[in-house]
C-alpha positions as semicolon CSV with decimal commas, in nm:
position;residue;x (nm);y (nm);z (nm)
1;X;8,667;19,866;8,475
2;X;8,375;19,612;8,484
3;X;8,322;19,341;8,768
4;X;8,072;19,081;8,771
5;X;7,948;18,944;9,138
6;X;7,656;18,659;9,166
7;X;7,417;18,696;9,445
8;X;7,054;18,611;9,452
9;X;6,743;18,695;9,517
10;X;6,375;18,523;9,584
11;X;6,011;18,546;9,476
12;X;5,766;18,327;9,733
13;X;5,963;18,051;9,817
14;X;6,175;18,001;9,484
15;X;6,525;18,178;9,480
16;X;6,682;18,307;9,158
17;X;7,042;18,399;9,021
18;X;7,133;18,790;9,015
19;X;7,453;18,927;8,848
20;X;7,558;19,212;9,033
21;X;7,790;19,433;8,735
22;X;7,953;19,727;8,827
23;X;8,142;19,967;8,579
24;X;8,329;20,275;8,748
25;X;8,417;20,508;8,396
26;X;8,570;20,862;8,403
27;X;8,303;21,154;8,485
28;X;8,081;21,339;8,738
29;X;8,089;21,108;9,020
30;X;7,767;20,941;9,029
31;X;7,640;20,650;9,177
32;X;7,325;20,468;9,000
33;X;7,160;20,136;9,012
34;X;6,957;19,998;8,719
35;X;6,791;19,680;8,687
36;X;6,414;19,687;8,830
37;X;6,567;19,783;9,191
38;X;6,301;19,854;9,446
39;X;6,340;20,133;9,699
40;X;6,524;19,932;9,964
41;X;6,821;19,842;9,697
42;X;6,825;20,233;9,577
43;X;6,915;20,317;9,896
44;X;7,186;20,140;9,895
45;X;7,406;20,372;9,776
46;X;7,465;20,512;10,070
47;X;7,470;20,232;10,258
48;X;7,721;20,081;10,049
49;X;7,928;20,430;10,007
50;X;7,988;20,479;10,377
51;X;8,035;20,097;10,447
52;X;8,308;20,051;10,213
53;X;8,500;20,441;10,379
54;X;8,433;20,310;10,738
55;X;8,554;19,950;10,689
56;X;8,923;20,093;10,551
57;X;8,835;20,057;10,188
58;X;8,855;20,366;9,941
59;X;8,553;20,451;9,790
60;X;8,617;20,507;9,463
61;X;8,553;20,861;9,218
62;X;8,417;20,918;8,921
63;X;8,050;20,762;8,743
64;X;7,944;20,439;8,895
65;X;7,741;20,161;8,726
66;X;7,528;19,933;8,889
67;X;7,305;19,685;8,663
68;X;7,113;19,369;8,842
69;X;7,083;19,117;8,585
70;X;6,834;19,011;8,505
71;X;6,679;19,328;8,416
72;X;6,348;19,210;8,316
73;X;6,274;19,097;8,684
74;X;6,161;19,331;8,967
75;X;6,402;19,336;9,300
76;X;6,354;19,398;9,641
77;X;6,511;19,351;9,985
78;X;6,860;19,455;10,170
79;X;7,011;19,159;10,040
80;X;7,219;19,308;9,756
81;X;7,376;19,546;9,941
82;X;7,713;19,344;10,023
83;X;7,733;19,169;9,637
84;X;7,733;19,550;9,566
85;X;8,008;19,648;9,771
86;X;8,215;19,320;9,670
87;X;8,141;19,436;9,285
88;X;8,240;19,808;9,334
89;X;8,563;19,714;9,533
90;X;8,670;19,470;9,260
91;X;8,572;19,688;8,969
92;X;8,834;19,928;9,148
93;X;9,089;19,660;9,198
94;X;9,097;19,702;9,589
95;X;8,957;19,338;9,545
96;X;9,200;19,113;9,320
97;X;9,105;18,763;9,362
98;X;8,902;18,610;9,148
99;X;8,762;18,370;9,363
100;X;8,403;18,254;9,301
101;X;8,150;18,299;9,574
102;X;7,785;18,365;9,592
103;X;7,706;18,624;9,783
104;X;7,411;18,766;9,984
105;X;7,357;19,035;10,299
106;X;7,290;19,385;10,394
107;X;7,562;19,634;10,533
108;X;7,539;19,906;10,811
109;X;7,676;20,207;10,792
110;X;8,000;20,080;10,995
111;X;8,023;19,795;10,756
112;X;7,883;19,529;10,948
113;X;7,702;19,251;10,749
114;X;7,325;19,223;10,888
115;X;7,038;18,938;10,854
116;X;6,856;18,913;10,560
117;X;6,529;18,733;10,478
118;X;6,538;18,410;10,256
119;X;6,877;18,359;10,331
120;X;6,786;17,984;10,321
121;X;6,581;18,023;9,954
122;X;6,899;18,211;9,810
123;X;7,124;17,931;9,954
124;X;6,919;17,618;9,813
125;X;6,877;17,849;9,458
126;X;7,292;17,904;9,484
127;X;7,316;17,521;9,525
128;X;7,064;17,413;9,262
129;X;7,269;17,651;9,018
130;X;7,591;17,504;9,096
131;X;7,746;17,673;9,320
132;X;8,046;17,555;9,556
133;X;8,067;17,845;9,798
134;X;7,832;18,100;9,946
135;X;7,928;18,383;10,161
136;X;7,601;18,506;10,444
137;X;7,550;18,734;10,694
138;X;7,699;18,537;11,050
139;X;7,314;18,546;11,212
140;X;7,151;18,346;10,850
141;X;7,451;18,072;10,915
142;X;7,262;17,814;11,086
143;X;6,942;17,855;10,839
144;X;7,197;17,847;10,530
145;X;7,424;17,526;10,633
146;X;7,122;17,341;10,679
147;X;7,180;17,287;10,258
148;X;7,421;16,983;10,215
149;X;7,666;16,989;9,951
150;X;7,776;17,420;9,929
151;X;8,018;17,567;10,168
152;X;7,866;17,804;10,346
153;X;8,093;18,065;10,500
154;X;7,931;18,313;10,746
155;X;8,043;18,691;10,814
156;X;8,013;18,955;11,026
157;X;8,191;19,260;10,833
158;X;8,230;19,364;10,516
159;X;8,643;19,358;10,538
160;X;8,593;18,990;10,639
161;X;8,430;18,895;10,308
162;X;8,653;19,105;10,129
163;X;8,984;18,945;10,306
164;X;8,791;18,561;10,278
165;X;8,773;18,671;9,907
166;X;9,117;18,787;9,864
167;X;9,245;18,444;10,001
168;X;9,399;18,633;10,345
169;X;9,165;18,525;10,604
170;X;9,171;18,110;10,599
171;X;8,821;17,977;10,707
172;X;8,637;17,672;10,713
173;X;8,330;17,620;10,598
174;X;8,044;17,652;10,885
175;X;7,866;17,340;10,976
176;X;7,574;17,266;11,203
177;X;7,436;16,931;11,304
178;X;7,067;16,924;11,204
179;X;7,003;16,620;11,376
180;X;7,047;16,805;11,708
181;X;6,748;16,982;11,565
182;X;6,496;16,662;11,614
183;X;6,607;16,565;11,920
184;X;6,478;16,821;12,136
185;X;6,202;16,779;12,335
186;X;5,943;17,084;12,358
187;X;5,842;17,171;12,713
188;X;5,478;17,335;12,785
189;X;5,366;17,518;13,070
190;X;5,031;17,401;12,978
191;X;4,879;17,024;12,954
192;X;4,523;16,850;12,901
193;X;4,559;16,686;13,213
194;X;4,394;17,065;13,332
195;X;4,119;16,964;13,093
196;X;3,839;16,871;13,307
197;X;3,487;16,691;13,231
198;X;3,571;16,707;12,851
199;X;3,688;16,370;12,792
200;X;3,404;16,353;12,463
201;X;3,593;16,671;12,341
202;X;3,961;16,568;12,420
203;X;3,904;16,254;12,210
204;X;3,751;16,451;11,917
205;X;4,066;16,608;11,947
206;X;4,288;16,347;11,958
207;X;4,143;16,218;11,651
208;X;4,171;16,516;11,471
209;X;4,519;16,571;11,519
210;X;4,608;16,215;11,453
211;X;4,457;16,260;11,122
212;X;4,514;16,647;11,078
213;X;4,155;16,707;11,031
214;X;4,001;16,988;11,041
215;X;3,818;17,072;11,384
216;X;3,550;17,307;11,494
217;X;3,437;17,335;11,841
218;X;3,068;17,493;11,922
219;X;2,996;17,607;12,297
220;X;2,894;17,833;12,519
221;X;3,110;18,087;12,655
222;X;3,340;17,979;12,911
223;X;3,284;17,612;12,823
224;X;3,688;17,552;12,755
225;X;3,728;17,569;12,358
226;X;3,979;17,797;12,378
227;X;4,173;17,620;12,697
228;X;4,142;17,322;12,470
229;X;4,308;17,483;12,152
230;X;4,589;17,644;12,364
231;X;4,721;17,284;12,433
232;X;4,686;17,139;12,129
233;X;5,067;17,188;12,083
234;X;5,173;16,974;12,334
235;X;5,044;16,663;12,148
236;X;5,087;16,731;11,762
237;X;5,372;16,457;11,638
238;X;5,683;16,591;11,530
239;X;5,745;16,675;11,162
240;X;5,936;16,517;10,919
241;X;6,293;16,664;10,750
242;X;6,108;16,739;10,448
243;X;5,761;16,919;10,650
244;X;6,085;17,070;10,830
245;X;6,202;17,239;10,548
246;X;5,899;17,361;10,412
247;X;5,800;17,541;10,702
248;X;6,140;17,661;10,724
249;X;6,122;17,819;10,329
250;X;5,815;17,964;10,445
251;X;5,943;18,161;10,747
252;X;6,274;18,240;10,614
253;X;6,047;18,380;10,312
254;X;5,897;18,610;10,597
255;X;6,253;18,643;10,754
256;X;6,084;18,515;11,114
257;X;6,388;18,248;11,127
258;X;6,542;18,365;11,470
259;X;6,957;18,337;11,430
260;X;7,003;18,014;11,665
261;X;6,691;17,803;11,520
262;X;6,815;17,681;11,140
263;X;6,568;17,465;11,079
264;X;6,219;17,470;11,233
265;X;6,132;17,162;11,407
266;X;5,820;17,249;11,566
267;X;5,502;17,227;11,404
268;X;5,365;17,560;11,386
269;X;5,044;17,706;11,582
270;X;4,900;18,048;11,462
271;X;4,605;18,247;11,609
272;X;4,539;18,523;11,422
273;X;4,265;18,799;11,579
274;X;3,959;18,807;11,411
275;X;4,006;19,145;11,306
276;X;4,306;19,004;11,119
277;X;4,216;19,088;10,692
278;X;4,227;18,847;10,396
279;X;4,532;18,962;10,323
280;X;4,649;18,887;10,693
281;X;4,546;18,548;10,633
282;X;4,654;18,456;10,308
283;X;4,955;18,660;10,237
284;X;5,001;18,985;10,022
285;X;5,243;19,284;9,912
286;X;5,383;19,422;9,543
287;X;5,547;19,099;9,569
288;X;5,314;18,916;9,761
289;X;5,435;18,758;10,116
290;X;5,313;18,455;10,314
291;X;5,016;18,495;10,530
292;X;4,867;18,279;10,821
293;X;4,790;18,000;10,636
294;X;5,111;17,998;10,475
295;X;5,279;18,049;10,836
296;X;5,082;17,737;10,943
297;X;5,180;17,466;10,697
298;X;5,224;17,154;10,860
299;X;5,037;17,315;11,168
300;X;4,760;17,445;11,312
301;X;4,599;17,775;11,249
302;X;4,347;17,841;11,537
303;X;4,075;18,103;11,478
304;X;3,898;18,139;11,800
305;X;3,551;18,357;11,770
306;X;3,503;18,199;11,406
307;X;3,168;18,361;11,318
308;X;3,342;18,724;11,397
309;X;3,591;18,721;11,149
310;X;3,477;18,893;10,830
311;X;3,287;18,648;10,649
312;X;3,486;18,756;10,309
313;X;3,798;18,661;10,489
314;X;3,657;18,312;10,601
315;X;3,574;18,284;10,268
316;X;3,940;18,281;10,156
317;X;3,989;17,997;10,336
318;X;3,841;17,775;10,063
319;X;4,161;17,731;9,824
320;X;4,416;17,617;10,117
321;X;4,134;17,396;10,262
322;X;4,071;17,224;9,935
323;X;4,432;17,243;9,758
324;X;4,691;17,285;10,041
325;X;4,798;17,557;9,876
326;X;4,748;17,963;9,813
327;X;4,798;18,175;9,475
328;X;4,849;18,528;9,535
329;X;4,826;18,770;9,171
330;X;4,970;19,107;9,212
331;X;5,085;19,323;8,899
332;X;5,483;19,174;8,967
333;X;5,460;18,833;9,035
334;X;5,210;18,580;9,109
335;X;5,326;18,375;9,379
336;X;5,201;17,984;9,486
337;X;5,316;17,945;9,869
338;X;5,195;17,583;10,024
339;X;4,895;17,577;10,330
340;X;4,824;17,278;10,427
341;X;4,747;17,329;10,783
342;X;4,475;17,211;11,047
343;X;4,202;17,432;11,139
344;X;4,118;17,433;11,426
345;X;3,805;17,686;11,536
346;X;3,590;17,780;11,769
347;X;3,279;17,940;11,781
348;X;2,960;18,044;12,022
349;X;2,640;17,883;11,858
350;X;2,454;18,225;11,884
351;X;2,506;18,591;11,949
352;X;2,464;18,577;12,332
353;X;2,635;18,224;12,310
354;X;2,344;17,994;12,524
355;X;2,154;17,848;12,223
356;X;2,268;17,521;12,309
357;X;2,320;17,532;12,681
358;X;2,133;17,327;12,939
359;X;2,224;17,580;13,232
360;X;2,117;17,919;13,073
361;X;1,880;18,073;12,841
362;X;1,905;18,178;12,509
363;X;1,795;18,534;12,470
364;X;1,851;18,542;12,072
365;X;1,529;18,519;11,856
366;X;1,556;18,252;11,592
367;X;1,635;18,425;11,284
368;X;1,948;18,599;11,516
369;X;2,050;18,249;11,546
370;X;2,023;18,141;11,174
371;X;2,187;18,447;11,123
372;X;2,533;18,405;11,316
373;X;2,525;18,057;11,230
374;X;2,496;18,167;10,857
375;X;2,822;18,283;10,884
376;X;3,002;17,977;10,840
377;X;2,872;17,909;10,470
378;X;2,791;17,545;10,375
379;X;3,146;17,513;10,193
380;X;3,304;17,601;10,453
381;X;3,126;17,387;10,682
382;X;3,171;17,137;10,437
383;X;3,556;17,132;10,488
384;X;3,572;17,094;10,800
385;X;3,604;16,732;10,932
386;X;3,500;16,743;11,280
387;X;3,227;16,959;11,407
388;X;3,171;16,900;11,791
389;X;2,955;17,070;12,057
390;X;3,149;17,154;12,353
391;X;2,913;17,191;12,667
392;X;2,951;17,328;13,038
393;X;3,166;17,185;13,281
394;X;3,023;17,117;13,595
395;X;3,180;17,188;13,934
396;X;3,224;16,816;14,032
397;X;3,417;16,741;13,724
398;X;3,682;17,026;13,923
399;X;3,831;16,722;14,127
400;X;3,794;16,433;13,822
401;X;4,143;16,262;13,875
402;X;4,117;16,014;13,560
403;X;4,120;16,278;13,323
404;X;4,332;16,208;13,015
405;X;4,708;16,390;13,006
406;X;4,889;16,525;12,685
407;X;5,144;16,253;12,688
408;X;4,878;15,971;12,679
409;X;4,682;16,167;12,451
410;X;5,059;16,208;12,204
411;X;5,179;15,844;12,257
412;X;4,819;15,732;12,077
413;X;4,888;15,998;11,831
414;X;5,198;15,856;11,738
415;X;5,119;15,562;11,722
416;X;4,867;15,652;11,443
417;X;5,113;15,848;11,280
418;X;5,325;15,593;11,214
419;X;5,054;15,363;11,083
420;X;5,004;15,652;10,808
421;X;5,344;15,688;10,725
422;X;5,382;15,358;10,630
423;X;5,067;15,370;10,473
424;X;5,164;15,681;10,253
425;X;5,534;15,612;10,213
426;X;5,511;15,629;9,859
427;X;5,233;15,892;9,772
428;X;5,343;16,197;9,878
429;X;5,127;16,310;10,176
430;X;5,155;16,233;10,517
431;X;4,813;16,232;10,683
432;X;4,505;16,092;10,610
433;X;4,311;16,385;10,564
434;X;4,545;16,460;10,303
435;X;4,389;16,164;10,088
436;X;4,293;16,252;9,734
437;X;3,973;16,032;9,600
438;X;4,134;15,741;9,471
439;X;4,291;15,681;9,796
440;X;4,014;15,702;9,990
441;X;3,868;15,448;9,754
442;X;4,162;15,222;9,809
443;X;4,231;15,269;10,219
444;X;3,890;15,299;10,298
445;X;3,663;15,016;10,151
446;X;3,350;14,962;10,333
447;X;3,151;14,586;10,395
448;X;2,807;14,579;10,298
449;X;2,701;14,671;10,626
450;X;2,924;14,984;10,649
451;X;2,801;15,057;10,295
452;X;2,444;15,072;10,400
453;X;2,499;15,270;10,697
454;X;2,650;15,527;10,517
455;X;2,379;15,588;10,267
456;X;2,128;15,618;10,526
457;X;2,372;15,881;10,680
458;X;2,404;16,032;10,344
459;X;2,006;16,023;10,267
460;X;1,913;16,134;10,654
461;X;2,133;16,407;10,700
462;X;2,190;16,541;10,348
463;X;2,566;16,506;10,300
464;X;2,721;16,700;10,022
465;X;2,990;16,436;9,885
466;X;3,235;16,639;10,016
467;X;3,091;16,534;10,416
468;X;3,102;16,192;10,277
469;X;3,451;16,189;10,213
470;X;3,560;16,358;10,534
471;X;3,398;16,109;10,738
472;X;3,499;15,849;10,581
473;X;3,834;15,998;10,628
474;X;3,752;16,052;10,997
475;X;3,665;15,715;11,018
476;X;3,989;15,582;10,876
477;X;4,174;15,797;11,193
478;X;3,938;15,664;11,446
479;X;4,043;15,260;11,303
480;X;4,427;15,376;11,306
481;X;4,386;15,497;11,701
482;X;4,201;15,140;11,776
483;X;4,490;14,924;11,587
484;X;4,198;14,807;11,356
485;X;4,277;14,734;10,947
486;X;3,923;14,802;10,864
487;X;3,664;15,045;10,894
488;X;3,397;14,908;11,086
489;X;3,063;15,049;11,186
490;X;3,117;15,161;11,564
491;X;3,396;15,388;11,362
492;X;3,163;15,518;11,098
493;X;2,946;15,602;11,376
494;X;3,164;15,778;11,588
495;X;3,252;16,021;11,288
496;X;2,891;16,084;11,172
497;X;2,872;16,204;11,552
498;X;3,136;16,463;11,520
499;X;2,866;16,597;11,247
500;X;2,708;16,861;11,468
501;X;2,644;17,094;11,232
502;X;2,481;16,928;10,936
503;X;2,234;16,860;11,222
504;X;2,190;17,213;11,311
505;X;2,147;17,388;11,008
């Protein structure tokens, strides 16, 4: 007899529709799948065979049929493994209802239903197809009900999906108030207030996450770039529904969606090690996965030691810096996942990290230094909004009391924030280092005497147009922070200052 069971599947962050058919004929027993199935789903057999004995069911005899429609389209993941089971037990008649579900999770060998990745991908694809009902695994419920308008109906055996199919176990649909979600407030063991003598650096800071602008930080070591990164966290604004959900398609993508959290409401912060690859970083696999830059969308991705990462893996970093975005070619799918994040990095200014120290001497000879520097190319450089030097503390700055904290710091942030989203309400991105060209040109217009200062900026330091742009978009932050409609010169200034490095080199 042939069954038909829909379940679904994903490629990067897009789901797709599966048909699950089974066909059990007379013959050897046999048990084959067919259908582009990767190695995970062809071990389901046995998965499947001893889940449906040990959860009561019979499993049935003779030569069985599994096709995944489409055929055309490579599969992978654990995912099919109940769908499989539902189709087997109804294409023996142990399942009689005809009852429409969607259906989606892997089995153990007991027959309990396990976590999958994407469950959240699968349930928005289920939804966009039509779809009324959905049956998950009982750890993807939160992640799944955050999509209005399907029932979602979470399990945690394979008998209960069978019995919630047959119409014997009465259940409501699962609900879960995402609201909740946005009303937490993050608590950090860490805080700026422990920030001392860097009040120059803490506002170059503040601006840049304000704006989301890109930020690199040149000292020597033991300066505080890194103690400065670390708390970053504590004063990024909180994300939208819709930056919410993308980050949330993202992880569930990666299946790092932990079973109480349903939708991610805190802005991501990734530090990868600097012996992390390209394909760390951007993503990768037959069917290629998110990497770092995917896992920071709508957050920061700190790279601490910049200049020691491989420079063909800094390199990559020119697509999501430019686009927001990352496309990943492998021979079974090319994938697009989004990566618009800040970057926020940190770097010595030579090899023995005391070029530009007033306390120490440099022992690096000046090609050594050209060198290292060298390894942040001009592009690069070039896309980067904020380029500070971060100097020595000294010890009497220990007991400075007026330092700023992180709440200060986040209550001017927010109040920046909310200047931009009612200046972008309408455009489709949030910050304004997002701004494409013809924004700039329309939020930031310069006087005449703004205009002139910027072309002797332009002429004196030898801006690519690309500089030009991010300082102007600097400059727009800074005039948010002060409350101020225009761009004026003291703000131009201020962001031709964080230019350390077209100074430099």
């Amino acid at each position: 007899m042939l069954s038909k069971v829909t379940t679904l599947s994903y490629i990067g962050i897009k789901g797709f529709e599966v048909t699950v058919e089974a066909d059990i004929t007379n013959g050897i027993p046999s048990f084959d799948i067919v259908g582009l199935p990767d190695t995970t789903i062809k071990e389901a057999k046995e998965r499947v065979r001893l889940a449906i004995k040990n959860s009561g069911f019979e499993f049935p005899t003779g030569k069985i049929t599994i096709n995944l429609a489409p055929a055309s389209t490579k599969k992978e993941g654990s995912s099919f493994d109940l769908p499989i089971a539902v189709a087997i037990l109804k294409s023996s008649e142990q399942i009689i209802n005809n009852s429409y579900y969607a259906i989606i999770g892997e089995l153990s060998l007991d027959g309990q239903v396990k976590k999958v990745s994407g469950a959240l991908l699968m349930t928005i694809a289920a939804y966009e197809l039509g779809f009324k009902n959905i049956i998950v695994p009982y750890e993807n419920r939160n992640e799944c009900a955050v999509v209005k308008g399907i029932n979602v109906f979470p399990v945690t055996t394979l008998k209960e999906a069978v019995d919630l199919i047959n119409g014997e176990n009465e259940k409501f649909a699962y609900q879960f108030d995402i609201n909740s979600l946005f009303n937490i407030d993050h608590l950090y063991d860490v805080d700026f207030s422990e920030v001392k003598g860097q009040e120059y650096v803490k506002r170059a800071v503040e601006i840049a996450v304000a704006g989301m602008h890109n930020l690199l930080m040149i000292g020597p070591p033991g300066s505080g770039k890194t103690m400065i990164s670390r708390r970053i966290p504590t004063i990024l604004p909180q994300m939208t529904f819709e930056e919410s959900l993308e980050v949330t398609k993202i992880y569930s993508s990666a299946g790092l969606i932990s079973e109480n959290e349903g939708l991610i409401t805190k802005r991501p912060f990734r530090t990868p090690h600097h012996t992390a690859s390209s394909i760390a970083l951007i993503g990768g696999g037959k069917i290629p996965k998110p990497g770092e830059v995917s896992l920071a969308h709508n957050g920061v991705l700190f790279l601490d030691e910049f200049p020691e990462f491989d420079k063909r893996t800094i390199e990559v970093l020119r697509q999501p810096l430019e686009d927001g975005i990352i496309t990943i070619s492998r021979a079974n799918a090319t994938v697009t996942y989004p990566a618009r994040f800040m970057l926020v990095a940190s770097m010595n200014p030579c090899p023995c990290g005391f070029y530009l120290s007033e306390d120490k001497e440099c022992t690096c000879l000046p090609h050594q230094v050209k060198q290292y520097m060298g390894k942040i190319s001009k592009p690069i450089q070039d896309r980067i909004d904020i380029h500070i030097e971060v100097k020595q503390v000294s010890l009497r700055s220990i007991d400075d009391k007026s330092t700023k904290d992180s709440k200060t710091m986040r209550e001017n942030i927010l109040k920046a924030r909310e200047i931009q989203l009612e200046r972008f309400k309408n455009a489709g991105i949030n910050f304004n280092s997002q701004m494409k060209p013809s924004q700039i040109n329309k939020y930031c217009r310069l006087n005449s005497k703004e205009k002139e200062l910027m072309e002797n900026a332009f002429d004196k330091l030898k801006l690519s147009f690309r500089a030009y742009s991010k300082i102007l978009k600097v400059s727009r932050t800074i005039a948010d922070l002060e409350g101020s409609q225009d761009i004026k010169s003291e703000h131009l200034l201020e962001a031709i200052n964080y230019r350390i490095l077209d100074r430099l080199i």
